[in-house]
gemmi code that builds the backbone of each chain (N, CA, C; Angstrom):
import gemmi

chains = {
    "A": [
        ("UNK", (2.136, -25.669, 9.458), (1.024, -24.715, 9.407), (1.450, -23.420, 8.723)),
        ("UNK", (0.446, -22.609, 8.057), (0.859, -20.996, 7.271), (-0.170, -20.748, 7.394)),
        ("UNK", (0.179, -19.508, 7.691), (-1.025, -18.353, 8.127), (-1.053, -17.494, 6.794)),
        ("UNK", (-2.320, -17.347, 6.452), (-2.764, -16.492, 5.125), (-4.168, -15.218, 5.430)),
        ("UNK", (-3.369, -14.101, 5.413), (-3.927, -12.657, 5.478), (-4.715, -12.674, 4.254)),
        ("UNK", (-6.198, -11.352, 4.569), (-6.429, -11.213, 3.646), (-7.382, -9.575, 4.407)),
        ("UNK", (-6.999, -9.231, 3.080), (-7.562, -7.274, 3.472), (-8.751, -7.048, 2.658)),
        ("UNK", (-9.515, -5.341, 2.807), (-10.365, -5.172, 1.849), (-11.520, -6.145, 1.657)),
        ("UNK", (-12.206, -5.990, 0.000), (-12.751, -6.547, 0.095), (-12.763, -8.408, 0.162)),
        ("UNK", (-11.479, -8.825, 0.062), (-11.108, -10.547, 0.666), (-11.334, -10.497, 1.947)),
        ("UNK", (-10.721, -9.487, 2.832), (-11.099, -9.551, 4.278), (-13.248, -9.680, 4.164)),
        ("UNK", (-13.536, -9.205, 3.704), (-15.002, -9.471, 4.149), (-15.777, -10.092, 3.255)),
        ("UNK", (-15.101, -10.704, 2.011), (-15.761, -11.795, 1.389), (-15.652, -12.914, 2.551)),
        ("UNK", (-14.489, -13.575, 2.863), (-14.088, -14.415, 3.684), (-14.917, -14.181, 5.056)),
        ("UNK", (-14.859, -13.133, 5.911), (-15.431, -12.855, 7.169), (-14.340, -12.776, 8.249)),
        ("UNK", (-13.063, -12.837, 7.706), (-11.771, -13.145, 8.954), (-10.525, -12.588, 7.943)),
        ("UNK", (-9.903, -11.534, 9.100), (-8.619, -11.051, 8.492), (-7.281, -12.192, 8.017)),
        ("UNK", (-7.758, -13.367, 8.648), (-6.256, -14.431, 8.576), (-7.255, -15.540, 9.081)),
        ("UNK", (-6.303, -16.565, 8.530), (-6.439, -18.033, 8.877), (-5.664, -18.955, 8.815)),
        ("UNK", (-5.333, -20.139, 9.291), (-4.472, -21.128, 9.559), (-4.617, -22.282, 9.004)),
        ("UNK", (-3.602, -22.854, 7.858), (-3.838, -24.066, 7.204), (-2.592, -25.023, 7.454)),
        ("UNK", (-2.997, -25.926, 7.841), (-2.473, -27.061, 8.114), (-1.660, -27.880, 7.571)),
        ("UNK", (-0.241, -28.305, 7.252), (0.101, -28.885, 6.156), (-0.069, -29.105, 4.569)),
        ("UNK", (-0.101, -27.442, 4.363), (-0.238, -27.264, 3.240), (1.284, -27.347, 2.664)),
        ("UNK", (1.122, -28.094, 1.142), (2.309, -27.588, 0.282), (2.130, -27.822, -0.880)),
        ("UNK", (2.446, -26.922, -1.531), (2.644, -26.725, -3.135), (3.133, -25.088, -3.000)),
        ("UNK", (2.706, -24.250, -4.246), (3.001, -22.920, -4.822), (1.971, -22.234, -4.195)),
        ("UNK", (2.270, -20.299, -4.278), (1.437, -19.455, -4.567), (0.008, -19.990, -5.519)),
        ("UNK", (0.546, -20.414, -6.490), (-0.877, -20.459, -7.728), (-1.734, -21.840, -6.723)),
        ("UNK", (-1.073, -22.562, -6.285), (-1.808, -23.989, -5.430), (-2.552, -23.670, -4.460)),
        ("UNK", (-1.893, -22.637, -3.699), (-2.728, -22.227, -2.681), (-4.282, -21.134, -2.861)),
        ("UNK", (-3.898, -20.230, -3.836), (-4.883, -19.932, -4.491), (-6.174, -20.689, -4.764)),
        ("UNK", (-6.209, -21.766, -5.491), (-6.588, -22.942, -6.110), (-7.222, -23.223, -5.078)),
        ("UNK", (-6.528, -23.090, -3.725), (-7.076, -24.368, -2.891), (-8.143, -22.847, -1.866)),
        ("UNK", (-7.694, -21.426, -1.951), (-8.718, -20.637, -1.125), (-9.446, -20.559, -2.132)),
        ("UNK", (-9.306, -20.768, -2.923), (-10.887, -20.768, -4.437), (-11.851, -21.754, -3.765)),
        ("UNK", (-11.331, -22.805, -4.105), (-12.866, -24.163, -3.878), (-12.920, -24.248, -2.020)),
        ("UNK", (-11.995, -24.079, -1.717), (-12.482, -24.329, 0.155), (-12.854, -23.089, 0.566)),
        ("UNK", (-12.352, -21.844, 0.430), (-13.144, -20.680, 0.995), (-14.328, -19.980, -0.023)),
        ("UNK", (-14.374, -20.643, -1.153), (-15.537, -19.565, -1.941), (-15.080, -18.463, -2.565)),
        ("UNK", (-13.886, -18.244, -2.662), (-13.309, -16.769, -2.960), (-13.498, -16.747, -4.596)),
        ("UNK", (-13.956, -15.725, -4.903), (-13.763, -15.433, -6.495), (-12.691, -15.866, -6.616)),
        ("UNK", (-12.172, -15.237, -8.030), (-11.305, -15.514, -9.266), (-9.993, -14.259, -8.281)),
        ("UNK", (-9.012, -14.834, -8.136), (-7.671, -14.578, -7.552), (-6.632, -13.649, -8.394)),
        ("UNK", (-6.830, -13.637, -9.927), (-6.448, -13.481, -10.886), (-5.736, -12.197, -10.350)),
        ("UNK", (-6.178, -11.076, -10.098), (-6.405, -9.703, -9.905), (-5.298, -9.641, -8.614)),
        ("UNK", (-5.007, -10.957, -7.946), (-4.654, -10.636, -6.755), (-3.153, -10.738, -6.265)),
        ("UNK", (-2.646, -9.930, -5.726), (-0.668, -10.157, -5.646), (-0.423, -11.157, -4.295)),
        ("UNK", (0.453, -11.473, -3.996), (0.354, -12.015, -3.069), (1.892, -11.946, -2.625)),
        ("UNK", (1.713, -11.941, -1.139), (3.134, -11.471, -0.484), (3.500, -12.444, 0.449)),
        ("UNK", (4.829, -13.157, 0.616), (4.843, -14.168, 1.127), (5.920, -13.680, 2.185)),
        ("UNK", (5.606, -13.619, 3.621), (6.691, -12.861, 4.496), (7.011, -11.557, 4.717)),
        ("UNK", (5.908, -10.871, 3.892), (5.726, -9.508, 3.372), (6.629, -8.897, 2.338)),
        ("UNK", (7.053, -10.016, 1.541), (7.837, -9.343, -0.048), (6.835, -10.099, -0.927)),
        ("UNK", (6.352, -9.497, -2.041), (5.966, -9.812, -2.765), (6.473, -11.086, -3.479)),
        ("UNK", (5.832, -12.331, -4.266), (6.262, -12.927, -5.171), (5.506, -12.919, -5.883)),
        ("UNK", (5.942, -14.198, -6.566), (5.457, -14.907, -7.919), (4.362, -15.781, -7.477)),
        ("UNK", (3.190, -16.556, -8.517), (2.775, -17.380, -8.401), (3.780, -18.527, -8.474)),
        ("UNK", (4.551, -18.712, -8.767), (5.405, -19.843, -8.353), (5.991, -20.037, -7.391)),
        ("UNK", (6.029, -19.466, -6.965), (7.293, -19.604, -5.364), (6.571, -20.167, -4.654)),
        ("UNK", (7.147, -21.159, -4.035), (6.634, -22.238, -3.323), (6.210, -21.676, -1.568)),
        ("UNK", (5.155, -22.369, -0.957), (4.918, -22.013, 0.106), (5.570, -22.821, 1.705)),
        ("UNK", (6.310, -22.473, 2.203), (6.990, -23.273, 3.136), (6.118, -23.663, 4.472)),
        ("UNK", (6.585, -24.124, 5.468), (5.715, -24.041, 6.457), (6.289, -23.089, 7.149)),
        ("UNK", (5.268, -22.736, 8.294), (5.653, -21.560, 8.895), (5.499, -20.217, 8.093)),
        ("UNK", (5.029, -20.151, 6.888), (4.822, -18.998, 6.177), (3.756, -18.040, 6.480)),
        ("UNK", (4.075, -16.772, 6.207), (2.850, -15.863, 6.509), (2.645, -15.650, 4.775)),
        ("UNK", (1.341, -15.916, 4.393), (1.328, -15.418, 3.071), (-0.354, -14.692, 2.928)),
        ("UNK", (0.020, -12.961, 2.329), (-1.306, -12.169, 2.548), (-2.037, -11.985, 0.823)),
        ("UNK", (-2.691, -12.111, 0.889), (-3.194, -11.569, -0.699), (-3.433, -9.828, -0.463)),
        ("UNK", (-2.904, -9.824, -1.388), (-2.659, -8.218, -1.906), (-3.772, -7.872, -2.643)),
        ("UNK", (-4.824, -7.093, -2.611), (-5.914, -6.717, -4.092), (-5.022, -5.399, -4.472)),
        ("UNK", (-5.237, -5.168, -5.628), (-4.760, -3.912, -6.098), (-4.801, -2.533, -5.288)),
        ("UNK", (-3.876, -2.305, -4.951), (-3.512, -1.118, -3.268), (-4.155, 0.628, -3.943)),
        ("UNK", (-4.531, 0.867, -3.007), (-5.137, 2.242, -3.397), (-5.000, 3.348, -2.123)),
        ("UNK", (-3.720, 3.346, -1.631), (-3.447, 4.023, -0.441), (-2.992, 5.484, -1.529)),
        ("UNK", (-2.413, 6.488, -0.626), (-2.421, 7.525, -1.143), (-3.518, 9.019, -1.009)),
    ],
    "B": [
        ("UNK", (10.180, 7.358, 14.233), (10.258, 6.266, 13.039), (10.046, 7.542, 11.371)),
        ("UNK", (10.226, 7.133, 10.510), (10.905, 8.120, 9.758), (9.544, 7.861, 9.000)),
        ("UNK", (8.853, 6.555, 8.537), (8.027, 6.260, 7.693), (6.963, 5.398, 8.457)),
        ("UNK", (5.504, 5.941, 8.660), (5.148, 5.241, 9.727), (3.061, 5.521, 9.177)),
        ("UNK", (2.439, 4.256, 9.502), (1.214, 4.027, 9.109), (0.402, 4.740, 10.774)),
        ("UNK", (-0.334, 5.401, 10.981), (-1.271, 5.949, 12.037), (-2.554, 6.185, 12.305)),
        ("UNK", (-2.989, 6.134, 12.927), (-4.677, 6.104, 13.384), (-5.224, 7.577, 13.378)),
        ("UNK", (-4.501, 8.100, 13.897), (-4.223, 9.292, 14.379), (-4.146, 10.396, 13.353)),
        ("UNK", (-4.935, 11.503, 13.499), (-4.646, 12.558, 12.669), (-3.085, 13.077, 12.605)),
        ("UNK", (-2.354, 13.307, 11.487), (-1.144, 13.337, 10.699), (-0.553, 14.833, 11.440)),
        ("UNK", (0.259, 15.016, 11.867), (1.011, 16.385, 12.134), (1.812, 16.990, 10.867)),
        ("UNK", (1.348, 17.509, 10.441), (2.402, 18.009, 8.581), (3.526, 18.609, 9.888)),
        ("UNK", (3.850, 19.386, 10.372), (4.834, 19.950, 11.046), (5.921, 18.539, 11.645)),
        ("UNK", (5.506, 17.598, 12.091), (6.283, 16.407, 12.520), (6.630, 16.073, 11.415)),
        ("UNK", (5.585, 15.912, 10.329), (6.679, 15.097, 9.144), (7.637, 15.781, 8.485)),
        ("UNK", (7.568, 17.292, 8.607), (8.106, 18.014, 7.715), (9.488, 18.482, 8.773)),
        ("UNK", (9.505, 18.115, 10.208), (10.854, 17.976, 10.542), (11.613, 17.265, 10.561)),
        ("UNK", (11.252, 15.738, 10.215), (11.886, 14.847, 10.184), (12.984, 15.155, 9.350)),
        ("UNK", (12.768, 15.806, 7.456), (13.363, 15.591, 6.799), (14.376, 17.250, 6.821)),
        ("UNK", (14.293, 17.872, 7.980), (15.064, 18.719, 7.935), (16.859, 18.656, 7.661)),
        ("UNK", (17.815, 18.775, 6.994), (18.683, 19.105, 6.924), (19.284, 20.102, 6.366)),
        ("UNK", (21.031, 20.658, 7.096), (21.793, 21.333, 6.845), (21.810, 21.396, 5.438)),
        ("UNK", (21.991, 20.370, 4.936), (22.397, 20.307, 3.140), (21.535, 20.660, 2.825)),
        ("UNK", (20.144, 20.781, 3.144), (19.080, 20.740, 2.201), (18.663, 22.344, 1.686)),
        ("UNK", (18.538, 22.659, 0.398), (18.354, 24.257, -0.104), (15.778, 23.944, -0.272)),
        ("UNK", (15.800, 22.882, -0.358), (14.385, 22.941, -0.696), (13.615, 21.707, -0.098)),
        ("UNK", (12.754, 22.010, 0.600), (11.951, 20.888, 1.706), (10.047, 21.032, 1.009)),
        ("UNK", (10.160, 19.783, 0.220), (9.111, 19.603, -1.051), (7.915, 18.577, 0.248)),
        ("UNK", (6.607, 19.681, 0.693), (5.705, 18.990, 0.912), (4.651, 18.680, 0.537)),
        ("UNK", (4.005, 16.832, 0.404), (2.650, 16.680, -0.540), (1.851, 16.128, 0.869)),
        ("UNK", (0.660, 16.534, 0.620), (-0.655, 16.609, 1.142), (-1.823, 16.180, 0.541)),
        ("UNK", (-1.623, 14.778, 0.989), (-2.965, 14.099, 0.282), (-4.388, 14.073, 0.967)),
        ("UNK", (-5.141, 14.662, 0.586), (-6.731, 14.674, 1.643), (-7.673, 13.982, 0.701)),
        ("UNK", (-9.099, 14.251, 1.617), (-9.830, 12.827, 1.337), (-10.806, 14.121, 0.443)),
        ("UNK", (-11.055, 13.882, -1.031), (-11.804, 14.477, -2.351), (-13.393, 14.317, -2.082)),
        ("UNK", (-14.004, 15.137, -2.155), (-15.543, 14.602, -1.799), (-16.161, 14.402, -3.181)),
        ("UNK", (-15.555, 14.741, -4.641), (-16.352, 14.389, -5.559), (-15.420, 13.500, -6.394)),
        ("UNK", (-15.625, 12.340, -6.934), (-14.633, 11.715, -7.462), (-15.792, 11.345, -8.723)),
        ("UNK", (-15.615, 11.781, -9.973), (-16.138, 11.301, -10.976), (-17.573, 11.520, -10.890)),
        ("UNK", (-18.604, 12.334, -10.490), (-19.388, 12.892, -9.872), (-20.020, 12.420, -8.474)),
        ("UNK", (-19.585, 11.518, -8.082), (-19.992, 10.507, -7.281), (-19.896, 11.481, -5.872)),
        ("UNK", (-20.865, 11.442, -4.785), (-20.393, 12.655, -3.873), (-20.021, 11.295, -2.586)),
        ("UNK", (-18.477, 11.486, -1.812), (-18.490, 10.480, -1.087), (-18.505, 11.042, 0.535)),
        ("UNK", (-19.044, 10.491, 1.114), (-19.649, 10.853, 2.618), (-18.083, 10.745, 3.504)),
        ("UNK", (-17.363, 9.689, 3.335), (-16.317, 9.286, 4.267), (-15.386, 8.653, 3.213)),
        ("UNK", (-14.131, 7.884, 4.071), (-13.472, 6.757, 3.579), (-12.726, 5.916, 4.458)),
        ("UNK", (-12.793, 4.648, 4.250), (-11.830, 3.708, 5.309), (-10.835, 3.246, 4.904)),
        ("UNK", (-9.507, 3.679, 5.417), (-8.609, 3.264, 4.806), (-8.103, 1.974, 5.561)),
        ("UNK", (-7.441, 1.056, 5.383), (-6.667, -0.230, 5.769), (-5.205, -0.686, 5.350)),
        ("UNK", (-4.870, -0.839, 5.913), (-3.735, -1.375, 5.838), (-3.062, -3.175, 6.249)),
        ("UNK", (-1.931, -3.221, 5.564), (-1.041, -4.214, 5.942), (-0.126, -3.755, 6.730)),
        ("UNK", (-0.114, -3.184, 7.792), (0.441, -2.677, 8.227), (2.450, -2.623, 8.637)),
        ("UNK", (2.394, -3.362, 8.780), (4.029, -4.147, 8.593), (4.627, -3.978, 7.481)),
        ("UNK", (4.047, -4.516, 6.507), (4.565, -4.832, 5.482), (4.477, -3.435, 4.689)),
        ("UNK", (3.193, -2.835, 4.730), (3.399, -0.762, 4.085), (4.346, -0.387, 4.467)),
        ("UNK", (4.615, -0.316, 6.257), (5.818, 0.606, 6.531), (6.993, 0.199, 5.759)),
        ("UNK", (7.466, -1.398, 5.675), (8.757, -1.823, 4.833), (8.891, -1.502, 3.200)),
        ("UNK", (7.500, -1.147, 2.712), (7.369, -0.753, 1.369), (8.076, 0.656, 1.723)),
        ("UNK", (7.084, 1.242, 2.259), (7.238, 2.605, 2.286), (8.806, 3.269, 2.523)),
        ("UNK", (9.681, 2.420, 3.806), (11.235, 2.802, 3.488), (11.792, 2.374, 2.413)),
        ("UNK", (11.147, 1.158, 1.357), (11.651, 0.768, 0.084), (11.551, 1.755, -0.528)),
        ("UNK", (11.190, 2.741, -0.575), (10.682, 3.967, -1.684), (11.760, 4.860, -0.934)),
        ("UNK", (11.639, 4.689, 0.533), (12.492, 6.043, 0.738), (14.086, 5.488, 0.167)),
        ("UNK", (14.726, 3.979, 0.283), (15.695, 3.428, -0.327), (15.888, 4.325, -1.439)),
        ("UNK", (15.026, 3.931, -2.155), (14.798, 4.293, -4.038), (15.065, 5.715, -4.063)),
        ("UNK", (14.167, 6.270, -3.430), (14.842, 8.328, -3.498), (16.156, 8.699, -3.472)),
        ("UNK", (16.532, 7.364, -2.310), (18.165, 7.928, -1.981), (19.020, 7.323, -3.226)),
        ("UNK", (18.555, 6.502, -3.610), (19.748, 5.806, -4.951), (19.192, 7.037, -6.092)),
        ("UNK", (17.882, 7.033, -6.573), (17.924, 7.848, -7.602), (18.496, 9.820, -7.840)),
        ("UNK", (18.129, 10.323, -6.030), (18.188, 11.746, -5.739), (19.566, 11.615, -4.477)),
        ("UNK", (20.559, 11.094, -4.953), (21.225, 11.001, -3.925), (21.117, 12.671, -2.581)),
        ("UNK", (21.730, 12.084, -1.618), (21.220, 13.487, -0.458), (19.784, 13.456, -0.425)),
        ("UNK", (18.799, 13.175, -0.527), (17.824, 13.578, -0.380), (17.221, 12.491, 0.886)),
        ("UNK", (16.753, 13.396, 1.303), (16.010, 12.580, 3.305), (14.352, 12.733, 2.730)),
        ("UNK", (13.531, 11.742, 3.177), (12.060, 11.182, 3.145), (11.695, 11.108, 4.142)),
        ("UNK", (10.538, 11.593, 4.206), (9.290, 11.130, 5.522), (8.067, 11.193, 5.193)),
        ("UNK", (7.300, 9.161, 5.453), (6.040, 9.453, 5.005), (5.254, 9.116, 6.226)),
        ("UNK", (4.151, 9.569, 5.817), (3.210, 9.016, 7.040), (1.789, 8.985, 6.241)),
        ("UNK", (1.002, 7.807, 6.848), (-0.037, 7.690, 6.070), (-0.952, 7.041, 7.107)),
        ("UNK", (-2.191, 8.011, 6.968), (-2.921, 7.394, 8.269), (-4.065, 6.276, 7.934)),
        ("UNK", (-4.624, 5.728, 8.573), (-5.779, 4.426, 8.430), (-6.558, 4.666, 9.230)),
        ("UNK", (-7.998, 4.321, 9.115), (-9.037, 4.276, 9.928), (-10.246, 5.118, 9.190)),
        ("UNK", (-10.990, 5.733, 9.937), (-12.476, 6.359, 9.029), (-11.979, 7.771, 8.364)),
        ("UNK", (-12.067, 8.258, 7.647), (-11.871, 9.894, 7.035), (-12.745, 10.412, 6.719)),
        ("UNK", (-12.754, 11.867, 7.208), (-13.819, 12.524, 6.331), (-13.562, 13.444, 5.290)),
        ("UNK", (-14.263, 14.059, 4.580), (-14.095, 14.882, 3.714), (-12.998, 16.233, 3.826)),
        ("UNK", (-12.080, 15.889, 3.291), (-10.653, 17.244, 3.792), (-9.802, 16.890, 5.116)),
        ("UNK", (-9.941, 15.424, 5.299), (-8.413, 15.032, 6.142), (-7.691, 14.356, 5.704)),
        ("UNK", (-6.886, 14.799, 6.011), (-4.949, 14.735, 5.046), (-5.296, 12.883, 6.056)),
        ("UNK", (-4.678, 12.445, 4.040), (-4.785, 10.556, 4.427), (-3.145, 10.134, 4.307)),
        ("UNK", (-1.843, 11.356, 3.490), (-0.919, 11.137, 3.632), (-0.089, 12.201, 3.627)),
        ("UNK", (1.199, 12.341, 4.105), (1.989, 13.131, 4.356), (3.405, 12.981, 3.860)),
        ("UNK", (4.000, 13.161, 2.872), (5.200, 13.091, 2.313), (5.940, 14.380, 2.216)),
        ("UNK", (7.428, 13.900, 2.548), (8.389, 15.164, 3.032), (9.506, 15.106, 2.197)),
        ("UNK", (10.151, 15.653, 1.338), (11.026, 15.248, 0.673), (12.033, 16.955, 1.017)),
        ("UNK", (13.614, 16.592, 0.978), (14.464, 17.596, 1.400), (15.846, 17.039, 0.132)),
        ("UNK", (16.183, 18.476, 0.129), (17.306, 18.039, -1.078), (18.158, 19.651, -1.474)),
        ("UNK", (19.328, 19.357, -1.543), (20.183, 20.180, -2.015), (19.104, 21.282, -2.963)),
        ("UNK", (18.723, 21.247, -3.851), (18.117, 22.045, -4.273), (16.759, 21.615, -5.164)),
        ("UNK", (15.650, 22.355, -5.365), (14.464, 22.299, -5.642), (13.861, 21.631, -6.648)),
        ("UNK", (14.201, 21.355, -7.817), (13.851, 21.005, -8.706), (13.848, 19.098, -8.087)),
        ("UNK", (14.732, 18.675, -7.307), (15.040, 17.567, -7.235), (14.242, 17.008, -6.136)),
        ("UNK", (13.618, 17.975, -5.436), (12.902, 17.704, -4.010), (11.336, 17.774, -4.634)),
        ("UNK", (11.206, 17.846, -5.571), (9.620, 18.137, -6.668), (9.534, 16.865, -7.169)),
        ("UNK", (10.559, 16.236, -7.775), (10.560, 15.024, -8.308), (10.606, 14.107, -7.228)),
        ("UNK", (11.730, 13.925, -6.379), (11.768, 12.851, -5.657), (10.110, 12.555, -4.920)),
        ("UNK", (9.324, 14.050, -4.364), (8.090, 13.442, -3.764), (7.121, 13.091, -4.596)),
        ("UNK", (7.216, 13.858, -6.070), (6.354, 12.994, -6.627), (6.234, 11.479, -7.051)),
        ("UNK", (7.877, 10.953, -7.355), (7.814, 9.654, -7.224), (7.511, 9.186, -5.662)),
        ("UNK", (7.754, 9.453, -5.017), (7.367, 8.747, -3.371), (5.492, 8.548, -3.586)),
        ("UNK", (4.423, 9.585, -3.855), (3.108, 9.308, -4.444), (2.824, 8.189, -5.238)),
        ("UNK", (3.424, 8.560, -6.373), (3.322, 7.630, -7.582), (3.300, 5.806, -6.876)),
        ("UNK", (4.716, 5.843, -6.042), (5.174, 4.615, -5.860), (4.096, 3.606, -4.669)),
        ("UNK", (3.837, 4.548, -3.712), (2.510, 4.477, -2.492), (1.507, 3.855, -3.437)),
        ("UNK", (0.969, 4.369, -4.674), (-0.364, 3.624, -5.391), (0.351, 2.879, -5.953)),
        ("UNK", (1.065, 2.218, -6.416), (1.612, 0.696, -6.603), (2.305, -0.289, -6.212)),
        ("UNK", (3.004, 0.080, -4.787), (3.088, -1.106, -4.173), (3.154, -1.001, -2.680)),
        ("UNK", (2.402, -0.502, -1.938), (2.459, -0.038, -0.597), (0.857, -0.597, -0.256)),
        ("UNK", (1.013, -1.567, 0.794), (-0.487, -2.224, 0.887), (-1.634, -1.531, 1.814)),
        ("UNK", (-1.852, -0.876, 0.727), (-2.740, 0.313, 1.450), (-3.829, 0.423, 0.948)),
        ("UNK", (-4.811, 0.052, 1.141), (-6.978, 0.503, 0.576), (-7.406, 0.918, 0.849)),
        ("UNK", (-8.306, 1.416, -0.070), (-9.330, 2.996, 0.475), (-10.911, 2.218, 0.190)),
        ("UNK", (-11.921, 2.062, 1.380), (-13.215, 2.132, 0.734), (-13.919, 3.365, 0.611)),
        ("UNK", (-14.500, 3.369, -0.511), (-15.129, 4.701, -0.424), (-16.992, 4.396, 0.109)),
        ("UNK", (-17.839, 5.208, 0.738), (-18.968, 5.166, 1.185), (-19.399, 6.433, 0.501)),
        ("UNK", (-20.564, 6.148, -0.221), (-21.297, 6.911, -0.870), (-22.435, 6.987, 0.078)),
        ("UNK", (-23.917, 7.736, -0.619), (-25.421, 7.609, 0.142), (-25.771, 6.543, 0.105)),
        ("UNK", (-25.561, 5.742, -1.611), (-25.979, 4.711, -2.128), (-25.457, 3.465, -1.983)),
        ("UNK", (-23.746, 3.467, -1.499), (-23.339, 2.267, -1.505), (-21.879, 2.448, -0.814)),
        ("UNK", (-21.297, 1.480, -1.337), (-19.346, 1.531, -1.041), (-18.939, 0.613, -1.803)),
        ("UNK", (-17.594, 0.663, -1.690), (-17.069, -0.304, -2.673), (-15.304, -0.334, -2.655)),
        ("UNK", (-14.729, -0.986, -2.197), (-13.026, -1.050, -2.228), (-12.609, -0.529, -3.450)),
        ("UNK", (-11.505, 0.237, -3.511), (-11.114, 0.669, -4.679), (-9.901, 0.504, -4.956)),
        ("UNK", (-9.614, 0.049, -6.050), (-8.237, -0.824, -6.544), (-7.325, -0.607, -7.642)),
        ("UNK", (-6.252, -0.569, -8.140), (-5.582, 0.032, -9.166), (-5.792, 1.462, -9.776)),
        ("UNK", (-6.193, 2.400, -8.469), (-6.415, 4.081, -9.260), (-5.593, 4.060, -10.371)),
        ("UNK", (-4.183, 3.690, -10.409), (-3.469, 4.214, -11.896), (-4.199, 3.821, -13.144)),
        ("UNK", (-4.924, 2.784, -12.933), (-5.650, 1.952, -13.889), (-4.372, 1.889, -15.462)),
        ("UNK", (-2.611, 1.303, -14.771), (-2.152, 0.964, -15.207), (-1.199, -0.354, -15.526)),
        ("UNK", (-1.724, -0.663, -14.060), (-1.169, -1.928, -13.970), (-2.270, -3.387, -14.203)),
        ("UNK", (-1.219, -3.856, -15.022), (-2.021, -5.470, -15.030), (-1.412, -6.229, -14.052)),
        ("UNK", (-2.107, -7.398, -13.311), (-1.522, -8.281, -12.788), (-2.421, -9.609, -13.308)),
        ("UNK", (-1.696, -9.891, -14.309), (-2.524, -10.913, -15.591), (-2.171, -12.431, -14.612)),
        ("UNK", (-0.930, -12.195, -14.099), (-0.298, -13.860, -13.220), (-0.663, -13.953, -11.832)),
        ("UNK", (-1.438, -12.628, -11.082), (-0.836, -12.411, -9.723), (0.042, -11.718, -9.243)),
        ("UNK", (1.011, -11.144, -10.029), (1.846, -11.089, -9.370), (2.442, -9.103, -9.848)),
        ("UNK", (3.393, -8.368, -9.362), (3.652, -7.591, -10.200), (4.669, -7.582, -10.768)),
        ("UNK", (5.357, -6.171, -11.411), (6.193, -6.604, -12.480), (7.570, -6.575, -11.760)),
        ("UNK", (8.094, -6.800, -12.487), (9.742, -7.601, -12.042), (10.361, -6.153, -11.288)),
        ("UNK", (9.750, -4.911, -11.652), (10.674, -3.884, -11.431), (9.916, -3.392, -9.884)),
        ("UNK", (8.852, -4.143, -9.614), (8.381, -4.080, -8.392), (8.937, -5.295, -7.705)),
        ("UNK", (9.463, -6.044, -7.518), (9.813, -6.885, -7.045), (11.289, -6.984, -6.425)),
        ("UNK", (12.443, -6.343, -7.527), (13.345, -6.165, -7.436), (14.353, -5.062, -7.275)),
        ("UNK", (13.241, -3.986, -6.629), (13.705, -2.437, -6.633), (13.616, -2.172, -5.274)),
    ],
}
model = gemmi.Model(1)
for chain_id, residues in chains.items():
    chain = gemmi.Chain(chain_id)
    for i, (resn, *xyz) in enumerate(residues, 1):
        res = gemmi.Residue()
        res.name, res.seqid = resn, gemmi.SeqId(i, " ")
        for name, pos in zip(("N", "CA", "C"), xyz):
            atom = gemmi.Atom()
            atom.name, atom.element = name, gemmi.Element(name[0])
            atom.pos, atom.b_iso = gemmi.Position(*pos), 0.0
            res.add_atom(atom)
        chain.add_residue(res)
    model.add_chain(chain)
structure = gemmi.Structure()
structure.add_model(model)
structure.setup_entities()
């Protein structure tokens, strides 16, 4: 199982700060792919994503047990 | 805690003792508050959010970075979340250093660094609407997802 955060406006496109997926595996870019057509989410393109709370790549693979959050472009400050 | 996300209205006097030291000749404080006109737009409030965990670990990543680039120099940020109104301080950065010129720079990079990789959002609420607001530098691309190598590895 990996738990995947999401803030802003992903937090309320979606309707839920986090959620739990089940034997997922492939990459960052796969998982994307896969909150595109199963959650409805726009285009991801725009979006960073932090796996354990360090940033990666769309490539880096997703393990189980992962916390992975999508990042939208941060505007703290 | 030296660098810390809060609900709570910001004490400038707490942050600005944190970074007190003996060595230090100049104690550089920035004061970020909430702008009521941004591009003429007049904004009523703002909600800020966080990742909370993961900001604070950004946020000592930056204080890391001060100390490699401004060696001696001590950091303290604090950055609060929740509703704002018009003229409350949304962050608090403390920078201390042998002498002045270096305590000007180091907090302005500590700012700079907060709007690009510290997971932190602002919605803004207008009369008319709201809307999350994203890449203020309006310099970064993230064409892959992802950012650039010097965010990743710094």
């Amino acid at each position: 199982m990996i738990k995947v955060m999401f803030f802003a406006h992903l937090r309320e496109q979606i309707g839920t700060g986090e959620i739990e997926i089940n034997s997922f595996k492939g990459t960052v870019k796969e998982l994307k792919e896969y909150l595109q057509i199963n959650h409805s989410l726009n285009n991801l393109d725009s979006i960073m994503t932090a796996v354990n709370e360090e940033f990666c790549h769309d490539e880096t693979m997703v393990d189980e047990g992962d916390i992975i959050a999508l990042i939208p472009p941060v505007s703290g400050g | 805690m030296i660098f810390e996300i809060i609900k709570e209205p910001i004490s400038i006097e707490s942050v600005v003792s944190k970074v007190v030291q003996r060595e230090a000749g100049a104690i550089t404080t920035f004061i970020g508050t909430v702008r009521e006109l941004t591009n003429g737009k007049r904004t009523l409030y703002l909600e800020y959010e966080a990742y909370i965990s993961m900001a604070v670990k950004k946020l000592e990543q930056i204080g890391q970075e001060i100390s490699e680039r401004w060696p001696g120099t001590k950091t303290a940020i604090t950055h609060r979340i929740g509703r704002l109104g018009i003229t409350d301080i949304a962050v608090v950065i403390a920078t201390s250093t042998p002498h002045r010129a270096e305590s000007y720079e180091a907090n302005r990079y500590a700012i700079e660094r907060i709007k690009e990789i510290v997971p932190i959002w602002k919605k803004e609420h207008w009369e008319d609407g709201e809307k999350w607001i994203g890449d203020q530098l309006g310099t970064k691309e993230y064409l892959e997802g992802k950012p650039g190598e010097e965010d990743l590895d710094d």
